[in-house]
N, C-alpha and C positions, 0 to 999 in steps of 0.2 A: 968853410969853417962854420961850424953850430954857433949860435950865439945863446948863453944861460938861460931857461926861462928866468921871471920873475918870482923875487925869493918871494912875494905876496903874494902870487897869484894860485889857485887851486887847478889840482890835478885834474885833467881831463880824463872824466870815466871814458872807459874801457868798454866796448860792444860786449855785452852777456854778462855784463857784471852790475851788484847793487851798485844804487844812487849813493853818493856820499850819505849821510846826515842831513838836516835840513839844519838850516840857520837858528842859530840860539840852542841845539842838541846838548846837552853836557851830559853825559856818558855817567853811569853808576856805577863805578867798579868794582862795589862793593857784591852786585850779582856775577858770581861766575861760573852759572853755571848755564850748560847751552840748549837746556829744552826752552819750548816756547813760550812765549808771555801770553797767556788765558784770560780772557775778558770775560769774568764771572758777572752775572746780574746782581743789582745791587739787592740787601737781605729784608727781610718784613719789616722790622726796625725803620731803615732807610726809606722804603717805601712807606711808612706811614708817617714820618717827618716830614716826605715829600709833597704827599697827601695834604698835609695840616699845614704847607704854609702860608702864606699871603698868595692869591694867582696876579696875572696880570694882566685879567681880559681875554684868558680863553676859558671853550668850553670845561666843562670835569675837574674843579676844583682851580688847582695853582698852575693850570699849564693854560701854555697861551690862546688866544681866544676869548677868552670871557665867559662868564657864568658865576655861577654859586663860589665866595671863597668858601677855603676850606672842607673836609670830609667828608665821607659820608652821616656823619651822625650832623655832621654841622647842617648841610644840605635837608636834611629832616626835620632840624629846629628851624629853619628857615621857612620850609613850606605849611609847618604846626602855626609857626604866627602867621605867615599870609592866610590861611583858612581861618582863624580866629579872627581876623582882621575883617573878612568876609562875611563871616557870620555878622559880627556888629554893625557892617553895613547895609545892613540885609541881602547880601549877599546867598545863593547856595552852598552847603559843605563840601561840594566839589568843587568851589574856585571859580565855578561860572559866574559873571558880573552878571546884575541884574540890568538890563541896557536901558539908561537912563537918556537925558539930553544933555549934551556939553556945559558943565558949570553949573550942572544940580550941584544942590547942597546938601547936608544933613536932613529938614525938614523932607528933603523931595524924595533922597532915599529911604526915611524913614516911614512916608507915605506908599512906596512903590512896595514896600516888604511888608504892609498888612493886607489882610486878606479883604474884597469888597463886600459893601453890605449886605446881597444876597447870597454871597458864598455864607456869611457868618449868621444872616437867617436860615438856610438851609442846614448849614452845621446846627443850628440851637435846636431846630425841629427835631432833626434826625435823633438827636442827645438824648430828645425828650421822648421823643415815641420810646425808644428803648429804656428809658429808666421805668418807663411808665406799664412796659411790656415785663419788664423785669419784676416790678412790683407787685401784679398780678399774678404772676407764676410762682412767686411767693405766699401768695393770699391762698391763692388753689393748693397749693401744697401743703399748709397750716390747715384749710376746713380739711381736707382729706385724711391728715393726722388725724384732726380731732373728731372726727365723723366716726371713724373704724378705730381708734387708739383710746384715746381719752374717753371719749363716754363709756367705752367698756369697763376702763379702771373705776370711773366715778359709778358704774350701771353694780357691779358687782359690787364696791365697796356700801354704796345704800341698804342693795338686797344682805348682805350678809349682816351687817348692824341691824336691819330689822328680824331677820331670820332671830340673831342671838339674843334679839332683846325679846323676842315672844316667848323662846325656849324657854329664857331665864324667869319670866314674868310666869309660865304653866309651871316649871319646875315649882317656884316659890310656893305659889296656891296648893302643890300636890304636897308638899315638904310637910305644907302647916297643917294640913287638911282642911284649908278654906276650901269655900268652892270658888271658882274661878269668877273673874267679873262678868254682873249681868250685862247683858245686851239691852244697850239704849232706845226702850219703847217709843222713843222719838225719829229714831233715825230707822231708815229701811232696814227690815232684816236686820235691827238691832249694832250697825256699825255705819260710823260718817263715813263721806265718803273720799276717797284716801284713809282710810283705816286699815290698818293687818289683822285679817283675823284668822289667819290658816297659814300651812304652809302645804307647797307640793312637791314630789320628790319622782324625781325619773330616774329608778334606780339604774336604766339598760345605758343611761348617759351621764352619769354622776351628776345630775342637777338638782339643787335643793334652793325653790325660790318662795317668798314671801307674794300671800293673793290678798291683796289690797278689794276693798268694797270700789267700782266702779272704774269703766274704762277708760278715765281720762287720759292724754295723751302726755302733758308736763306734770300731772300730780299723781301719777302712778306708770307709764308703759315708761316714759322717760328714765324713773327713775330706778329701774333694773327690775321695776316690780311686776307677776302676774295680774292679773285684773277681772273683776269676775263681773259678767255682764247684768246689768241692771236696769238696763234699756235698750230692746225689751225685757223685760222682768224673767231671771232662770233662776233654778230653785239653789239650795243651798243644801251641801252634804248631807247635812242630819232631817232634812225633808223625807218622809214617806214615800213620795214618790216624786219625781220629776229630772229636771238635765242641768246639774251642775257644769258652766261654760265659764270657759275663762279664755283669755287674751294676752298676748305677749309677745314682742320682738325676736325678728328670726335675724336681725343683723343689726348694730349698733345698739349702746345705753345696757350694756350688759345681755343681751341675744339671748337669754335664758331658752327660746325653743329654737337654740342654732339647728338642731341635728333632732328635731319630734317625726323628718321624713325617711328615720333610718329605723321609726317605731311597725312592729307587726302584731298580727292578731298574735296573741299571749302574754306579752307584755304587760309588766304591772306597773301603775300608777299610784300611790299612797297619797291622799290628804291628813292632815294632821291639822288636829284643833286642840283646844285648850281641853279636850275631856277625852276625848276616842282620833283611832288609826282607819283612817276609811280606806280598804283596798281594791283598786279598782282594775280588771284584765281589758287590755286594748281586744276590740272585736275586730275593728274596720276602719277605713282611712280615707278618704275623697282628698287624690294630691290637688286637683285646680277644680277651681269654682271662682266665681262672680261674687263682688266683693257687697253684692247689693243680698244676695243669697242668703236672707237670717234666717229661711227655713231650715239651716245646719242645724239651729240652737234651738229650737221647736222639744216642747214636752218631750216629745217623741219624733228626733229629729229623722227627716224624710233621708231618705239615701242609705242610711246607717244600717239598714238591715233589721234594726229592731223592730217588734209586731206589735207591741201594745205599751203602756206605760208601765213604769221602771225607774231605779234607780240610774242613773246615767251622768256619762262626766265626756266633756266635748272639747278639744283642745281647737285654736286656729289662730292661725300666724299670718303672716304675707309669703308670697311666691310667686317667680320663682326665685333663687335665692337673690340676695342686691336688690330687689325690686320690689312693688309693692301693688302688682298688676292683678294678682291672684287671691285667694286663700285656698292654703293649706290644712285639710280639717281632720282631727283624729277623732275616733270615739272610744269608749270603755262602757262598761259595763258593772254595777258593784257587785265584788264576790267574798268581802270582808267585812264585817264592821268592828272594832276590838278596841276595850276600854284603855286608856294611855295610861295608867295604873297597872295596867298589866306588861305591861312593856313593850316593843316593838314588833310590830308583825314579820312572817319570814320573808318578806321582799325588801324589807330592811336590813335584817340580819344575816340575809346572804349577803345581801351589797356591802357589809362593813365588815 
């Protein structure tokens, strides 16, 4: 005879067949349908709640291990203040502790994060030589301006106020039919020295400069003006015979004889005074000579070609150009003499 199993007791699985249910199962019956049950990842959402919650001592946020609570932005405020934290310790921006002794304080780390006294002597030196280098390359930069810049504006603005003030001063005299003012029986050759009493005109170069009485360097070459030599003693245009010489800047304070070594034989020169147009043709030129070399300006200056006494006009600059190693010397010769009453001669009146 069989005897009942027990009405409580659970069926005994079957070889090849599923396990029951496991204990506590309770059945959905509201699924009925029989494909399988899909274990999706959980969504971005999900995952960034997971992220941002409280961890509990593990690495990467909220998962166990330990580290940083919280996400990745949290984890970036985190390590924003421990470098801020660092720096006010004198610490470096990357986090590295300055290696102190056990139980420094503030004072000790505030000592260990300044720089020592010979570091911040040698910093002060170093500051200094470069402000100081700095300073100078500025100074050389301003003379160099005002060397080649400025004194040309200030060299031409002089010469051309004297130029206009002479014109205007022979025009008035011719206007009124005064005669023009006498020359001062006192002073050489009737004018002080820094006085205007001429002008020169290089028609082949557009230059029209004012010829001051004597060669002084700040009271006439400086100040854009020709200069007519007076020591030694050279004659003066309206002279009978001898070497009217004059002097002037080939670079800086107005260069009035920038370009006299672009002058050749035929070339014409004009002086202008208060009563006649003296025109004078270049013969001959000596580009270098010895600055000790006043035989240039000789009655009848030697080299010049010319054979006996003559009316004569002697130009000389520095050379070669920038420098002042040389002189540059032109010569002419007079082929004009023509009353300023009568108007401009034709070396003039082609050049306008």
């Amino acid at each position: 005879m069989y005897a009942d199993p027990a009405p409580d007791a659970a069926p005994a699985s079957q070889p090849g067949l599923p396990a029951g249910p496991e204990p506590g199962y309770e059945p959905d019956f509201r699924d009925r349908t029989a494909e399988l049950a899909v274990v999706r990842p959980p969504g971005r959402a999900a995952r960034r709640a997971a992220a941002a919650a409280p961890g509990d001592g593990t690495p990467g946020g909220g998962t166990p291990g330990g580290g940083t609570p919280g996400g990745r932005a949290a984890r970036r405020k985190a390590l924003q203040e421990e470098q801020k934290g660092a720096r006010r310790r004198g610490k470096p921006r990357t986090g590295a502790a300055v290696e102190l002794p056990p139980g420094a304080g503030r004072a000790a780390r505030r000592k260990a994060a300044k720089p020592s006294t010979k570091a911040r002597v040698i910093t002060g030196v170093a500051t200094g030589i470069g402000e100081l280098a700095m300073t100078a390359g500025l100074v050389m930069v301003l003379f160099v301006v005002y060397t080649t810049w400025w004194t040309n504006v200030v060299g031409h603005r002089n010469a051309n106020r004297e130029a206009d003030s002479l014109q205007d001063q022979w025009d008035q005299s011719q206007k009124d039919g005064a005669p023009p003012p006498a020359p001062d029986p006192r002073q050489p050759d009737g004018f002080a020295p820094g006085a205007g009493f001429a002008l020169l005109y290089i028609p082949k170069l557009g230059v029209r400069v004012p010829v001051a009485q004597g060669t002084d360097k700040q009271k006439v070459l400086d100040k854009g003006l020709a200069g007519h030599y007076t020591d030694p003693k050279t004659a003066m245009p309206w002279d009978n015979q001898g070497n009217f010489a004059v002097a002037a800047h080939r670079n800086t304070h107005g260069e009035p004889f920038r370009y006299i070594n672009k002058l050749v034989a035929g070339d014409k020169l004009v002086v202008e005074t208060s009563t006649t147009y003296y025109t004078y043709v270049v013969t001959n030129t000596l580009p270098e000579t010895s600055p000790k070399d006043i035989a240039v300006i000789d009655p009848v200056p030697k080299k010049s070609g010319f054979k006996g006494p003559g009316r004569y006009i002697t130009l000389t600059t520095c050379t070669p150009d920038g420098h002042s190693t040389y002189r540059l010397i032109v010569w002419g010769q007079l082929q004009e003499e023509r009353p300023r009453k009568d108007g401009k001669p034709d070396a003039l009146v082609k050049d306008t």
